[in-house]
Structure formats: structure tokens, C-alpha cells
C-alpha positions in Angstrom: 88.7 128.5 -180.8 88.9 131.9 -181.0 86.5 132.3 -177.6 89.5 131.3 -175.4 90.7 135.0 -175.5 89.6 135.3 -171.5 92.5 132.2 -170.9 96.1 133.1 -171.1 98.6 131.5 -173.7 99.7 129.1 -171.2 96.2 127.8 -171.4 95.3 128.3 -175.1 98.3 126.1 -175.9 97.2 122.6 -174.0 95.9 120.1 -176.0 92.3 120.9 -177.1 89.3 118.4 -175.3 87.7 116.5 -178.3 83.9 116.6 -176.4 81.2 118.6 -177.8 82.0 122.1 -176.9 85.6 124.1 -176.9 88.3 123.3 -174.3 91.8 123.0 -173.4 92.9 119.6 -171.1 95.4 119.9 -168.5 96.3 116.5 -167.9 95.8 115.3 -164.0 96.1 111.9 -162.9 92.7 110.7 -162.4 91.1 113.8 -163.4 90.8 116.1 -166.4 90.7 119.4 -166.1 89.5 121.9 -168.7 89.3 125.4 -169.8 85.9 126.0 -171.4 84.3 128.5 -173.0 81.0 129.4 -173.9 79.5 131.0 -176.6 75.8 132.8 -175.6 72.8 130.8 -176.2 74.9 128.0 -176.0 72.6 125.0 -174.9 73.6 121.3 -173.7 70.7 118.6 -173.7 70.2 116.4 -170.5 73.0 113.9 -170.3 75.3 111.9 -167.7 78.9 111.3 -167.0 80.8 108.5 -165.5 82.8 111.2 -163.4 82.1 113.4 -160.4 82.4 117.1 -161.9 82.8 120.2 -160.0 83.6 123.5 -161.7 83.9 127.4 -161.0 82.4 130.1 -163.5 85.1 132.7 -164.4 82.8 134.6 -167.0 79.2 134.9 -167.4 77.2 132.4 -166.2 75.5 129.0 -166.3 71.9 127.8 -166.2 72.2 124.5 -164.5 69.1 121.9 -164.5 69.4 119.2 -162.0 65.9 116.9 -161.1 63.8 119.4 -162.2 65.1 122.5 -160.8 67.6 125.1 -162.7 70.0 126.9 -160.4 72.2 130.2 -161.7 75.9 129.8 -161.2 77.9 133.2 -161.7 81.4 134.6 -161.7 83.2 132.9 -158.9 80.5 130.1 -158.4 81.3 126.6 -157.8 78.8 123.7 -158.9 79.1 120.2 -157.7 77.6 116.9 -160.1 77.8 113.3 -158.9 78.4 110.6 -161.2 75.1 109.1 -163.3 73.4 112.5 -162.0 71.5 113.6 -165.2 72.0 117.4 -165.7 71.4 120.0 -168.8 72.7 123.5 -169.0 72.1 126.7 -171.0 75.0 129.9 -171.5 72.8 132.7 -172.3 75.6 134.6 -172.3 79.3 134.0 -173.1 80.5 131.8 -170.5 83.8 130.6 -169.3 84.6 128.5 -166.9 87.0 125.3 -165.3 85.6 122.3 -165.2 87.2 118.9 -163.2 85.9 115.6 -164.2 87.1 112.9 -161.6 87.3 109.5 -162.3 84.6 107.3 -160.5 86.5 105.8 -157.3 
């Protein structure tokens, strides 16, 4: 996971997310956190989670689709999904970023 070189050690060294893209898990109770990167022209196809996800870009940027309409998040951005809501996203360039996944209440 080479990418991870815009995390610090501390981070590099948590336990690595088994998903489909690279991360690093900080466990939280009833929420996981994770440090993920990114590389450009990375593309996700629509999909849903059982948990309310929020995250903030710390590099580059992400291409979010939800219901039809795509919405930049840069540097510093925060973006917000409910739970079931169907979303895609696109990295056109190398992107990093912490994501939270709550658990459904």
C-alpha cells in the first residue's frame, strides 16, 4: 500500500480494511474509521452500505454521484451518505481521505 505515504506511521501501521480499495481501520466502537487512499482514475460502481458514512478529503478530490447528480468534494470537504442511499464515486486524481462508517442505530 505504498499510496499511504500522505498518512503518518502511526496510521500506516493499523490494521489494513479488507474492502475493495486500500485502508487502514482504527477501531471505534460502533464505527470504523479509515485512512484511504486513492489512486487517479480510480472508479467505484453504484453501491449501498448498511452504515451512515461521512468523510473529509485530505488530498485530491472525489467525484460523488448521488440520485443522479455528481457533486466535487476537495481538500478539506466533508460529504455526508445515509444508510441504503445508493452512491458511485470517481478519483480522477490521487485521492486521500477519512472515511467513518456508523453502524445503523
Amino acid at each position: 500500500m505504498s499510496q499511504f505515504k500522505d498518512f503518518p506511521e502511526l496510521i500506516t501501521t493499523l490494521p489494513p480494511f479488507a474492502g475493495p480499495f486500500d485502508a487502514y481501520q482504527l477501531s471505534a466502537s460502533n464505527c470504523k474509521v479509515l485512512f484511504a487512499s486513492y489512486p487517479a482514475g480510480t472508479s467505484i460502481d453504484p453501491h449501498t452500505h448498511p452504515t451512515e458514512n461521512c468523510g473529509v478529503i485530505t488530498k485530491g478530490e472525489l467525484f460523488l454521484s448521488v440520485d443522479g447528480v455528481e457533486t466535487r468534494f476537495g481538500a478539506g470537504d466533508w460529504y455526508h451518505l445515509l444508510p441504503g442511499q445508493e452512491h458511485s464515486a470517481r478519483f480522477d486524481v490521487e485521492t486521500a481521505e477519512i472515511e467513518f462508517w456508523f453502524d445503523a442505530k
